[in-house]
C-alpha positions as CSV (number, residue, x, y, z in Angstrom):
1,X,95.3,95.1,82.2
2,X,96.8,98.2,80.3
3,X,100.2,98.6,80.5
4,X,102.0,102.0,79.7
5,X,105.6,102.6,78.5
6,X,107.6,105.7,78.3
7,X,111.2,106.4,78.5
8,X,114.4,108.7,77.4
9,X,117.3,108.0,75.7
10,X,118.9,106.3,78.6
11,X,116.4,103.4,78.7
12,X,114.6,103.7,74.7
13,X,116.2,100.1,73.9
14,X,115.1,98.6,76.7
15,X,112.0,99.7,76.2
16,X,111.6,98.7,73.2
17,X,112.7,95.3,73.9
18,X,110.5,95.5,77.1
19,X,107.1,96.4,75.1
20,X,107.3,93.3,73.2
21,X,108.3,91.0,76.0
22,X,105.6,92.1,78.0
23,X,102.4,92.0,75.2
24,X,104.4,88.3,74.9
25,X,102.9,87.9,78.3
26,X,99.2,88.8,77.4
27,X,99.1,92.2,78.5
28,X,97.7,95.2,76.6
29,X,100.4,97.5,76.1
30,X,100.7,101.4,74.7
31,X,104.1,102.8,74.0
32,X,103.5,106.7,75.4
33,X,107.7,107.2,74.3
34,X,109.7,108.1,72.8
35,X,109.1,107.3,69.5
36,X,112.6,107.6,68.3
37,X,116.0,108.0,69.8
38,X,117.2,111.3,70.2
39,X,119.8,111.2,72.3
40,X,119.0,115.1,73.6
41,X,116.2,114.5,74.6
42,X,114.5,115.2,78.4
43,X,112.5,113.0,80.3
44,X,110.2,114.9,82.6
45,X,107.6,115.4,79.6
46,X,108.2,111.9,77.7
47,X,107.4,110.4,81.5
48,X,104.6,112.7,82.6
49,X,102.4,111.3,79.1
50,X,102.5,107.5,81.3
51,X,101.8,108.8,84.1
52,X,99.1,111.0,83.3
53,X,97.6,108.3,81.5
54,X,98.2,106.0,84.5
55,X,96.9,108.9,86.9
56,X,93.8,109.0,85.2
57,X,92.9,105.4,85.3
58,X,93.9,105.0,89.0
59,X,91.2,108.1,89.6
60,X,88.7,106.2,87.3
61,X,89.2,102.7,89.3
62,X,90.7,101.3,86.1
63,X,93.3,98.8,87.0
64,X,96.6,99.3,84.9
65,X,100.6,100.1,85.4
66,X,103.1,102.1,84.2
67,X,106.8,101.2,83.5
68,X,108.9,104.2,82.7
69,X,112.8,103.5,81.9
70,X,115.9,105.8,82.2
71,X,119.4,106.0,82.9
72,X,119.5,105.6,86.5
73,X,115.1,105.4,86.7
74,X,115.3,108.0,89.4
75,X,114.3,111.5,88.0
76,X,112.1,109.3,85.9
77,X,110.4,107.8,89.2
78,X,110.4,111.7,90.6
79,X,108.0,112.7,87.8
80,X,105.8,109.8,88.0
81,X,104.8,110.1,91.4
82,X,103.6,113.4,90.8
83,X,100.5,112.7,89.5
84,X,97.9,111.9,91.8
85,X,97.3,108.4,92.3
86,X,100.6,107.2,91.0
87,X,102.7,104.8,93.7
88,X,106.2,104.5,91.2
89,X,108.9,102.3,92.5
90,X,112.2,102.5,91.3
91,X,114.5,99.7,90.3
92,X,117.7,98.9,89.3
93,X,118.7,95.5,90.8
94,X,118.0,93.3,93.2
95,X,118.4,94.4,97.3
96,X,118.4,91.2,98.5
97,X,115.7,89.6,100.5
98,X,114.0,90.8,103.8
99,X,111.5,89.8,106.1
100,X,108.2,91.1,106.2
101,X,106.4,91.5,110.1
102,X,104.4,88.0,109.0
103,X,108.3,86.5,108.4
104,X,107.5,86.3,105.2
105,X,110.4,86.8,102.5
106,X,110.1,89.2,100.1
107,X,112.6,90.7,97.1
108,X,112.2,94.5,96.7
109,X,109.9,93.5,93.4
110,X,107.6,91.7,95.5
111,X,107.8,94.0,98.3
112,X,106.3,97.0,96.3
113,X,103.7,95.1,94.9
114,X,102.4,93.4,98.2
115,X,103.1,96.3,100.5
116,X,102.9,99.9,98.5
117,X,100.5,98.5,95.8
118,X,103.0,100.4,93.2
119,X,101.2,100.7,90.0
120,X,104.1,102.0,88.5
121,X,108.1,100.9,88.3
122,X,110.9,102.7,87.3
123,X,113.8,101.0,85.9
124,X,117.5,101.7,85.6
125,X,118.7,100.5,82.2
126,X,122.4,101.4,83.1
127,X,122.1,99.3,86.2
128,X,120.1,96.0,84.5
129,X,120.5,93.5,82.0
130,X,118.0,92.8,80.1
131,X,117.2,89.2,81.1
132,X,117.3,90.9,84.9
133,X,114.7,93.7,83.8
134,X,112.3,90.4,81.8
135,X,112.4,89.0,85.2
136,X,111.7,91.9,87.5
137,X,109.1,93.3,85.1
138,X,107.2,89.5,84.8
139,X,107.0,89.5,88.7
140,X,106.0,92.9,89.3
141,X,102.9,92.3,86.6
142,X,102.2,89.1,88.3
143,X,102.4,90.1,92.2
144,X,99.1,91.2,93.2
145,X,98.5,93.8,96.2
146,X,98.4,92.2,99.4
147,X,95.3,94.1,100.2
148,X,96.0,93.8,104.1
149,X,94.3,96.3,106.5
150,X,97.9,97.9,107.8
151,X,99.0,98.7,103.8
152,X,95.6,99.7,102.5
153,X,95.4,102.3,105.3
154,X,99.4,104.0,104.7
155,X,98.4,104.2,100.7
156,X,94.7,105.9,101.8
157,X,96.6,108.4,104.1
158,X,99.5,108.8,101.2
159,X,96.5,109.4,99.1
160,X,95.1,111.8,101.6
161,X,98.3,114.3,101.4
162,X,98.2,117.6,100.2
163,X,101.5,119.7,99.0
């Protein structure tokens, strides 16, 4: 499975620390950004290169993911899920547990795997450690889509929305 990175300032250690972790776990990975620090730079068009390229293989039936990296992972989350086809989670720490209806328990990682089928995550640098963004990272590449009838149908009619 490809994997794509992209990030600002706010999260460029992380993911560079992130990119090698996760090829350490067998995946194909491709560093969309930044290259470099440069800590004026803006987001919304370092992002938008991951997602595009995770927008296209979505529409293509190509099975990959996205993990785009900020301060806060929210404006960087906003831009992802722009592009058609993108389901970005964000993430900066665990929620706890809930229930799902089945009573099973589920961590917010989990969660948007099983439930949403997010194909992409958004993480919070300023908000993780990096031994807490290895871990949610590793379980959000490893949790597959539940591919029950009740979540298949919300993504097809988020899928089916028009702006």
């Amino acid at each position: 499975m490809q994997i794509y990175f992209a990030s600002d300032h706010g999260g460029f250690e992380l993911k560079n620390i992130l990119v090698g972790y996760v090829r350490s776990l067998g995946f194909a990975v491709e560093d969309c950004g930044a290259k470099s620090f440069d800590s004026n730079d803006d987001y919304p068009s370092i992002i938008a290169g991951a997602a595009r390229k995770l927008s296209a293989d979505a529409l293509a039936g190509r099975d990959s993911r996205a993990i785009v990296i900020g301060a806060s992972g929210q404006g960087e989350a906003i831009i992802a899920n722009r592009f058609k086809g993108v389901r970005c989670a964000t993430y900066y720490g665990s929620a706890g547990e809930q229930k799902d209806m089945s009573g099973k328990t589920l961590d917010m990682i989990s969660s948007v795997r099983e439930h949403n089928n997010a194909n992409a995550i958004s993480l919070g640098a300023r908000f993780l450690t990096v031994d807490e963004a290895k871990k949610a990272v590793e379980r959000w590449l490893k949790t597959d889509f539940s591919g029950e009838e009740r979540h298949a149908r919300r993504i097809a009619q988020i899928d089916e929305i028009k702006s």
